[in-house]
C-alpha positions in Angstrom: -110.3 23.4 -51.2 -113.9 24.3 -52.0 -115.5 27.0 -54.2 -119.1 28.1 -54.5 -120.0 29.4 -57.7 -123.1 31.4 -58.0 -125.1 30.1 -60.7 -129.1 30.7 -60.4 -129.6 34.3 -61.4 -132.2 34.6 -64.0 -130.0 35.6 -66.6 -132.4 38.2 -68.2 -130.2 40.6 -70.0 -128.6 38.1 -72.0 -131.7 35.8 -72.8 -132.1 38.1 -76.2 -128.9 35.5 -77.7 -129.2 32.9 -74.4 -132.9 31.6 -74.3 -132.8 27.9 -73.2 -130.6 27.6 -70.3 -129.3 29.5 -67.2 -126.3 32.2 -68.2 -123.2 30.6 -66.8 -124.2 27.2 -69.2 -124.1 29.7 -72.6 -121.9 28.0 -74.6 -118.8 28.9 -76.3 -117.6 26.6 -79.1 -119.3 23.8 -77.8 -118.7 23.9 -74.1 -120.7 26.0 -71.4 -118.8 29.0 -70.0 -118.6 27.7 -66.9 -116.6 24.8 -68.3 -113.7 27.6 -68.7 -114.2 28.7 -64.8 -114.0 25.3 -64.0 -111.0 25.2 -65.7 -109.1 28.0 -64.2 -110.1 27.2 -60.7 -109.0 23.4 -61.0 -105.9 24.6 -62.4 -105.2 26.2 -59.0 -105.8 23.2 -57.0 -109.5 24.1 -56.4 -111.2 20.8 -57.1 -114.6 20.7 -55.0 -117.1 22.7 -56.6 -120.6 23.7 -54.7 -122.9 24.8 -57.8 -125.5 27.1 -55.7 -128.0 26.9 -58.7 -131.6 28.0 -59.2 -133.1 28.6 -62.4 -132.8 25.0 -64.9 -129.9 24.1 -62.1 -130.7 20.8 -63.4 -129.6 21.5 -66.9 -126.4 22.2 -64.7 -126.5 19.0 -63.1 -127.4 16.8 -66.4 -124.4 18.4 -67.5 -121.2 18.2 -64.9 -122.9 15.4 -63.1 -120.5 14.1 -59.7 -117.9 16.1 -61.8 -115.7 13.1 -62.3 -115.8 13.7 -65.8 -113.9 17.2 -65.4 -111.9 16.5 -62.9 -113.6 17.7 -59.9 -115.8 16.8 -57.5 -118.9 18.4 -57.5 -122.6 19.1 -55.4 -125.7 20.5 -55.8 -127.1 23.5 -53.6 -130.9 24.2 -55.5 -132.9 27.6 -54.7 -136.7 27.3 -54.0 -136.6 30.9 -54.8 -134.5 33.6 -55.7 -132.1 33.9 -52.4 -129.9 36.7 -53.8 -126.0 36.3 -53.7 -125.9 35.8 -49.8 -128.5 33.9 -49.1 -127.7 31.5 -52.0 -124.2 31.7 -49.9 -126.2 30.1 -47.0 -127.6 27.8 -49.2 -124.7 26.0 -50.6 -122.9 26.3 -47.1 -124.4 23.5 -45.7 -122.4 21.2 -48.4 -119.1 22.7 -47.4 -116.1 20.6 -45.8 -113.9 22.8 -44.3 -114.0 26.2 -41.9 -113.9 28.6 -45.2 -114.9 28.5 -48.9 -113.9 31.0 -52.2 -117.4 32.0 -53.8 -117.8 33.6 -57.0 -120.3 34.4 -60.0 -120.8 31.9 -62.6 -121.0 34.6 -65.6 -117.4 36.0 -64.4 -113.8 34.5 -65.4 -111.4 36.5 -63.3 -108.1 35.5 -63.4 -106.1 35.9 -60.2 -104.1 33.8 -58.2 -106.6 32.6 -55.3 -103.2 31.2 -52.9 -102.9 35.1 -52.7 -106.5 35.6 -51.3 -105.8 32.9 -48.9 -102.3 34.3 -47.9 -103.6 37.7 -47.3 -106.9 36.2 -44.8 -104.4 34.8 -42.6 -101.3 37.9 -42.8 -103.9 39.8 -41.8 -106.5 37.9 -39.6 -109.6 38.5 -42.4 -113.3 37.7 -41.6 -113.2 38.0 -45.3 -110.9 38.8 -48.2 -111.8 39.8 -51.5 -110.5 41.0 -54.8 -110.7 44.4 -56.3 -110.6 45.9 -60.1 -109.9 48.8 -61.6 -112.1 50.9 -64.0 -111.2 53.6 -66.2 -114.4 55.7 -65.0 -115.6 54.9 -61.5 -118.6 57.1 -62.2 -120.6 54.1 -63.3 -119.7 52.0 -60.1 -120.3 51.7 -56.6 -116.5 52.4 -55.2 -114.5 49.8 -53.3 -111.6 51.2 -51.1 -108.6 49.5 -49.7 -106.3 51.2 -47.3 -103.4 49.3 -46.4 -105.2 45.9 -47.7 -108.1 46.5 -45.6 -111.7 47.4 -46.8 -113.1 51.1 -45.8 -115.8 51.6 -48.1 -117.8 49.8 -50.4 -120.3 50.3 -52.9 -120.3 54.4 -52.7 -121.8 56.1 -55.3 -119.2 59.2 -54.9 -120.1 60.7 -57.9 -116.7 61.6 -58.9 -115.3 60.7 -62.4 -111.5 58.9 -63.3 -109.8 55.5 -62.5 -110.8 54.1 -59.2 -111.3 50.7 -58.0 -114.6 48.3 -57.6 -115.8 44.8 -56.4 -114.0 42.3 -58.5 -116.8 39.4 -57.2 -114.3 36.9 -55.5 -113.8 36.2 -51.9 -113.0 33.8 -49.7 -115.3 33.3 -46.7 -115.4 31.6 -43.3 -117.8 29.4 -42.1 -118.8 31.4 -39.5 -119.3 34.8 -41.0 -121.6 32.7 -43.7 -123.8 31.7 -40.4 -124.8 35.3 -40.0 -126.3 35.7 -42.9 -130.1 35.3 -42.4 -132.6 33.4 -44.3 -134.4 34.8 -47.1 -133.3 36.9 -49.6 -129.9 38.4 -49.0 -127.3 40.4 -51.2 -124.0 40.4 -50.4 -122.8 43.3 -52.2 -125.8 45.7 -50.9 -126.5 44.2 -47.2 -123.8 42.0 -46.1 -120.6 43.7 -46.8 -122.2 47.0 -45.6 -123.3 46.0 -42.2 -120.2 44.0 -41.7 -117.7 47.3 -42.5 -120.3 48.7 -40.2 -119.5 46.0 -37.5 -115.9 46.1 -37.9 -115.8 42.7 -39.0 -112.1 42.6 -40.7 -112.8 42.6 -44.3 -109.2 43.4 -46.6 -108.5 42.3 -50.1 -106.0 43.7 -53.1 -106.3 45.1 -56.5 -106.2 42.3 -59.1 -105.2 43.4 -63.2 -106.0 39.7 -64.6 -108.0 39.1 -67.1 -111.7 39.9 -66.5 -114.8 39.3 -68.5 -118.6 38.9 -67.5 -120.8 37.4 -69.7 -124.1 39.3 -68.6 -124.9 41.0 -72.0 -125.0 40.0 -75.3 -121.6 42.2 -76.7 -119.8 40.5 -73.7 -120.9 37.4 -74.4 -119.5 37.6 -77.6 -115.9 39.4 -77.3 -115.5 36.0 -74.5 -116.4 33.9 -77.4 -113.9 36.1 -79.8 -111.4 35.8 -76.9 -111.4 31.7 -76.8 -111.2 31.8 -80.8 -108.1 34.3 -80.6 -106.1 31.9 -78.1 -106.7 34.5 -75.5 -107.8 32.2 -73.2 -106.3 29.3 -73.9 -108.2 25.7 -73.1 
């Protein structure tokens, strides 16, 4: 099975501490952080790794190579320009194998059990399926709803305080959703997923409680690095 990960954003907020390569390379005793995504993925038989990369993608490159090294077996989808998280999707989708593909940021280690993501897509005939997390204050957040496993909002600013539950950045996509994505710069948090809810494309997912961390700012960056060090996430 194949997984795009999402790897040429700029990086800005963490280039205060990260200065000379992209964000998901940082490193953390010795290895870059997406070493430890690597990791968890191939540990779930997910083996063929499509690095959608932009800025120094070939630092990325230098570094994992045809993958061999780690285990996997890995390609190169490079960004002219900054295509945003769908249209880097459309990129890397012209290196895909098969009729569907996970995808998910570079900067995030979610744990979850990704057979479940594929279980649900077919239980419940999914477009797309996705996985959700829950915050203590949704306030800060766009809102992600599931009703009976299937998406009915996402991204709402409600305005309304307390736990709720928000885009968890992991999905698994088909082939032929991916081709309607059109060229250019795309989101797929802010355009896609919209207009597709709003085509009644059948988008469903389920609330994960794994272990989650981003890497996108410099505190982060460093509990991840306190994490490894602690046995937290074992390697």
């Amino acid at each position: 099975m194949q997984a795009i990960l999402l790897a040429g954003g700029l990086g800005t907020r963490l280039r205060s501490v990260v200065k000379d390569r992209p964000k998901p390379m940082a490193l953390i005793q010795g290895r870059p952080f997406m070493e430890y995504v690597i990791q968890e993925l191939k540990s779930q038989g997910i083996d063929e790794i499509i690095f959608a990369v932009g800025y120094k993608g070939s630092m990325v490159e230098e570094y994992f190579g045809d993958g061999s090294s780690f285990g996997i077996q890995a390609s190169y989808a490079y960004e002219e320009t900054l295509l945003g998280t769908a249209g880097a999707i459309r990129n890397a989708s012209r290196l895909m194998t098969g009729s569907e593909v996970y995808v998910l940021n570079a900067d995030t280690l979610y744990r979850i059990r990704y057979q479940r993501l594929n279980d649900l897509k077919y239980e419940k005939n999914l477009d797309m399926a996705l996985v959700l997390r829950q915050v203590p204050d949704i306030s800060r957040y766009g809102e992600a709803v599931l009703k009976d496993s299937m998406l009915t909002g996402f991204n709402e600013k409600t305005g309304r305080s307390g736990t709720g539950t928000i885009n968890g950045g992991v999905y698994l996509l088909t082939k032929e959703l991916i081709g309607q994505i059109p060229e250019g710069k795309v989101s797929l948090e802010n355009d896609m997923i919209p207009r597709w809810l709003s085509e009644g494309k059948r988008l469903g997912g389920f609330v994960n409680d794994g272990y989650f961390i981003d890497i996108g700012v410099p505190e982060d960056y460093y509990r991840f690095m306190e994490d490894v060090e602690k046995g937290v996430i074992e390697w």
